[in-house]
C-alpha positions as CSV (number, residue, x, y, z in Angstrom):
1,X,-19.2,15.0,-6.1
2,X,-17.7,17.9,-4.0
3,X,-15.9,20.5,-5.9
4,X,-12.3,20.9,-4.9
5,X,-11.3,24.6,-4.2
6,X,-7.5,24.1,-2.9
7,X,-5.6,22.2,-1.8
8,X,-7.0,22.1,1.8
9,X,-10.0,20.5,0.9
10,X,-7.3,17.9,0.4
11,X,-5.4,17.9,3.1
12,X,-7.5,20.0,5.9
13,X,-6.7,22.7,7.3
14,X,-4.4,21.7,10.0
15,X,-2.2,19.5,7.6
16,X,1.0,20.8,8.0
17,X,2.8,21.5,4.6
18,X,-0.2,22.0,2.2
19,X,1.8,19.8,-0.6
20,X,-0.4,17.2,-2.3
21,X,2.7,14.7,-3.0
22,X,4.2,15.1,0.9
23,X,1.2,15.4,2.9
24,X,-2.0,13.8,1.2
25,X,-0.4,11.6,-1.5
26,X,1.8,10.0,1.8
27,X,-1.0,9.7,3.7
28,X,-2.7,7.6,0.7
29,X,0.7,5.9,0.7
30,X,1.2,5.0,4.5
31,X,-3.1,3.5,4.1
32,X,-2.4,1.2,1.1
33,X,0.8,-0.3,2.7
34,X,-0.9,-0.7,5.7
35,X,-3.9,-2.6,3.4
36,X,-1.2,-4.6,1.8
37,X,0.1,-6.0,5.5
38,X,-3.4,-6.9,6.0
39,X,-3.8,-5.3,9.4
40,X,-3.1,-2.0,11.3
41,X,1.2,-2.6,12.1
42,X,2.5,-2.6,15.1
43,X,5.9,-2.3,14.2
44,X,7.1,-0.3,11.6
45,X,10.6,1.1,9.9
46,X,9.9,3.6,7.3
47,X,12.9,4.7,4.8
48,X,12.9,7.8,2.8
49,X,14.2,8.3,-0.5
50,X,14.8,11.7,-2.3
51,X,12.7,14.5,-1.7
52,X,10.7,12.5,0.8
53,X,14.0,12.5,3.6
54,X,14.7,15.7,2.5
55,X,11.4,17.7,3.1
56,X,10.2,15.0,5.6
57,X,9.9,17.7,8.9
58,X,8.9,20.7,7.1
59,X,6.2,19.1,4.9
60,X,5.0,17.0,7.6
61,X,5.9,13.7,5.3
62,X,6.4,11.8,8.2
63,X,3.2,12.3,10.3
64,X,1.1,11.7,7.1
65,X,2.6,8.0,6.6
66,X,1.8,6.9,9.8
67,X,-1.4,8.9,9.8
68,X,-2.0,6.2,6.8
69,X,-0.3,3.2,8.5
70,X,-3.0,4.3,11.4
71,X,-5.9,3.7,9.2
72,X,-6.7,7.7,9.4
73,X,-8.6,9.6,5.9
74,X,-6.4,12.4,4.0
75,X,-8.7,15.5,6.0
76,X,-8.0,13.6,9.4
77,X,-7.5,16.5,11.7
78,X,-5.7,14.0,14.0
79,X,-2.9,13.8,11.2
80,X,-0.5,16.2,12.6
81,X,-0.8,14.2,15.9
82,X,-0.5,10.7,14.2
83,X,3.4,10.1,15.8
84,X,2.2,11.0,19.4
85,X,-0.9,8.5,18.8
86,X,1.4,5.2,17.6
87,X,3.5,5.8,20.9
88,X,0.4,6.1,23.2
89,X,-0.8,2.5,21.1
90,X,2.3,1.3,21.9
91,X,3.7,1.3,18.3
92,X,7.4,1.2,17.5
93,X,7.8,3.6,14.6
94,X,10.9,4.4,12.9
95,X,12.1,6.7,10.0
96,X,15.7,6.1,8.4
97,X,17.1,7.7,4.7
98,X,18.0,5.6,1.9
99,X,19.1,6.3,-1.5
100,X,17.3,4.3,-4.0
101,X,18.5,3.7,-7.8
102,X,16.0,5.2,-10.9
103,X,12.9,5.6,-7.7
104,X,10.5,8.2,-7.9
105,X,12.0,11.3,-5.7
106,X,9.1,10.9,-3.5
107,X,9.3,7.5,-2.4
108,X,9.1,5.4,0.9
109,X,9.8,1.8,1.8
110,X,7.8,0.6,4.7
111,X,8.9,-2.7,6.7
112,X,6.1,-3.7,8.5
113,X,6.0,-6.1,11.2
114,X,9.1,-7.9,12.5
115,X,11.2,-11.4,11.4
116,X,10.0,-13.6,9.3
117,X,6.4,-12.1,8.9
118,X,7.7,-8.5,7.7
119,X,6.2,-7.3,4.6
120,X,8.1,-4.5,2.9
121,X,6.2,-2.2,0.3
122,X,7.6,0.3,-1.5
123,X,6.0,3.5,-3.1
124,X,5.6,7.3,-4.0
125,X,3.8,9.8,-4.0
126,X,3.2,11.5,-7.9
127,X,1.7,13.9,-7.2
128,X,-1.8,15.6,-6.9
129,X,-2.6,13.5,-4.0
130,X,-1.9,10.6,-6.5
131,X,0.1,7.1,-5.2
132,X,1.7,4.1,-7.2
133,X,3.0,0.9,-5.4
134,X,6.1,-0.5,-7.2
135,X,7.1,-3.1,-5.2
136,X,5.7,-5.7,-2.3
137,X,8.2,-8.1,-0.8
138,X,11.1,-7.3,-3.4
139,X,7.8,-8.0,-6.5
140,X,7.4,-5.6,-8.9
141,X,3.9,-4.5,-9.2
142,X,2.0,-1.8,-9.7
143,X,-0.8,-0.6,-8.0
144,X,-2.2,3.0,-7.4
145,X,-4.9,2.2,-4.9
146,X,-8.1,3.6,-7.0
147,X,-9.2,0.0,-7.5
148,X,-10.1,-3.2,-5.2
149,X,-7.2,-5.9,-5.2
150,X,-6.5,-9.2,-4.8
151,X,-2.6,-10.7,-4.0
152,X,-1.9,-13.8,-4.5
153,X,1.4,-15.8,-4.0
154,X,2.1,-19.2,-5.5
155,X,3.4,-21.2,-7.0
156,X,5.0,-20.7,-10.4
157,X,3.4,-23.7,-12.0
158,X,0.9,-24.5,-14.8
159,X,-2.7,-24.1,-13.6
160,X,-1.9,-21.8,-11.0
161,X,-3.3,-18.5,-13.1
162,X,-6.4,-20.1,-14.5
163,X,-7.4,-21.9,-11.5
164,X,-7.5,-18.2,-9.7
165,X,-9.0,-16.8,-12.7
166,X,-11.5,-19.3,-13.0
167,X,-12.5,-18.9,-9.3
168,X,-13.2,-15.4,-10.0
169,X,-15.4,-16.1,-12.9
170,X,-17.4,-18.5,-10.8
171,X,-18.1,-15.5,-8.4
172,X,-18.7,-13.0,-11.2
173,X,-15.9,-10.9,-10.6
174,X,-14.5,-9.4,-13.6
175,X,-10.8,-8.3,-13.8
176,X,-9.8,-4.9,-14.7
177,X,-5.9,-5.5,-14.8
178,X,-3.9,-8.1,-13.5
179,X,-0.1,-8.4,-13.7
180,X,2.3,-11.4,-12.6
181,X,5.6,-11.2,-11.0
182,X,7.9,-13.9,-10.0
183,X,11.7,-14.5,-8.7
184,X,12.6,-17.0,-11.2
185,X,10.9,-19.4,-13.3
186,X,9.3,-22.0,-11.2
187,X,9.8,-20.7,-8.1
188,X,7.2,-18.7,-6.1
189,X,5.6,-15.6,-8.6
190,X,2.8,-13.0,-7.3
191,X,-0.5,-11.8,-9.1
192,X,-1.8,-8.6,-8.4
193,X,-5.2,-8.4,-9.4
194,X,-7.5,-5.2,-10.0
195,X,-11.1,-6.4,-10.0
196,X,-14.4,-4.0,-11.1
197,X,-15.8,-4.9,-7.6
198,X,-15.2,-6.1,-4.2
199,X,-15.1,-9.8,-3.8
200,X,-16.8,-11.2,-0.9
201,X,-15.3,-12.1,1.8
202,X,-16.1,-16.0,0.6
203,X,-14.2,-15.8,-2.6
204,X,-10.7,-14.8,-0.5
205,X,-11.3,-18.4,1.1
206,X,-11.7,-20.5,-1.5
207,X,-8.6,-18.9,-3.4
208,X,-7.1,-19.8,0.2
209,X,-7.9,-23.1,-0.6
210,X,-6.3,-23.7,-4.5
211,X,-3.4,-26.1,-4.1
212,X,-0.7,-24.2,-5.6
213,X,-1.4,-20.9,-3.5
214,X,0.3,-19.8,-0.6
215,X,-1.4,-16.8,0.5
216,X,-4.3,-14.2,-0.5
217,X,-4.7,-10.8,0.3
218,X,-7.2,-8.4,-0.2
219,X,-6.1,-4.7,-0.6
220,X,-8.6,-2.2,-0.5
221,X,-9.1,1.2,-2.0
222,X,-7.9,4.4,-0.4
């Protein structure tokens, strides 16, 4: 592995604001929401909490989330043009502040997409170029990116967990961490699961196809 010497082998050395949490943690951020939606958003209104709003122009904050939501890699040296790129895509991009209760002072809240298909993810940047996920769709989950993932919403009835846990067995996938989530008993609960490996694109499908799921993402590593 390639030694680290500063923090610009990080960033590169055009990023502007050489700060592991603003620059390359939020680019890490803006890529794994952009995993989480599934596909490269088109539409996009980003809030910033704490720190984040506060630093967002000096530290370039904002052009490394949607260097992320663009699909670009931390040492990009098309980062500090990443705003001028979603226009010339034809991207609606927007940035507003919002104060969030006990949230992590460098935190952001992506809505991606529009109406009914929006998906809104929320989470900071630790530090170190590190990330953590807190929330998907109003969920609480946890998720820092370093490891393939599988979502999974359904139903909140019995069977539900061991028929996807069962599936994944069958395909020899082994689960590193998984962690369940739901609005109320019953109702519809999410699984976020961190797997050792990266299930093929066949397994996805037949989790598509267990009668109590709804939907199944996989989230990839950034």
């Amino acid at each position: 592995m390639e030694k680290i010497n500063s923090i610009f082998d990080i960033v590169g050395p055009i990023m502007i604001g050489p700060s592991s949490s603003h620059t390359a943690g939020a680019v890490r951020l803006g890529a794994l929401a952009r995993n989480i939606y599934g596909k490269e958003p088109t539409r996009a209104r980003i809030e910033l909490h704490g720190s984040f709003h506060a630093t967002s122009e000096g530290h370039g904050t904002k052009l490394a989330l949607v260097a992320g939501l663009l699909g670009m890699l931390v040492d990009d040296v098309d980062i500090v043009n990443s705003i001028d790129i979603a226009k010339q895509r034809g991207y609606t991009y927007e940035f507003t502040d919002v104060d969030l209760v006990d949230a992590h002072p460098n935190t952001a809240v992506f809505h991606l997409g529009e109406g009914e298909n929006t998906t809104v993810v929320q989470g900071s940047s630790v530090g170190g170029g590190g990330i953590k996920i807190t929330h998907i769709n109003g969920y609480e989950v946890r998720a820092s990116g370093t490891l393939p993932a599988i979502l999974v919403l359904h139903q909140d009835q019995p069977g539900a967990v061991s028929a996807v846990t069962s599936t994944l067995a069958a395909h020899n996938v082994n689960i590193a961490n998984m962690r369940l989530s739901r609005e109320k008993r019953g109702h519809t609960a999410l699984m976020l699961i961190k797997t050792d490996s990266v299930p093929v694109p066949s397994l996805i499908d037949e989790l598509r196809e267990i009668d109590l799921v709804s939907s199944v993402t996989f989230v990839p590593t950034v």
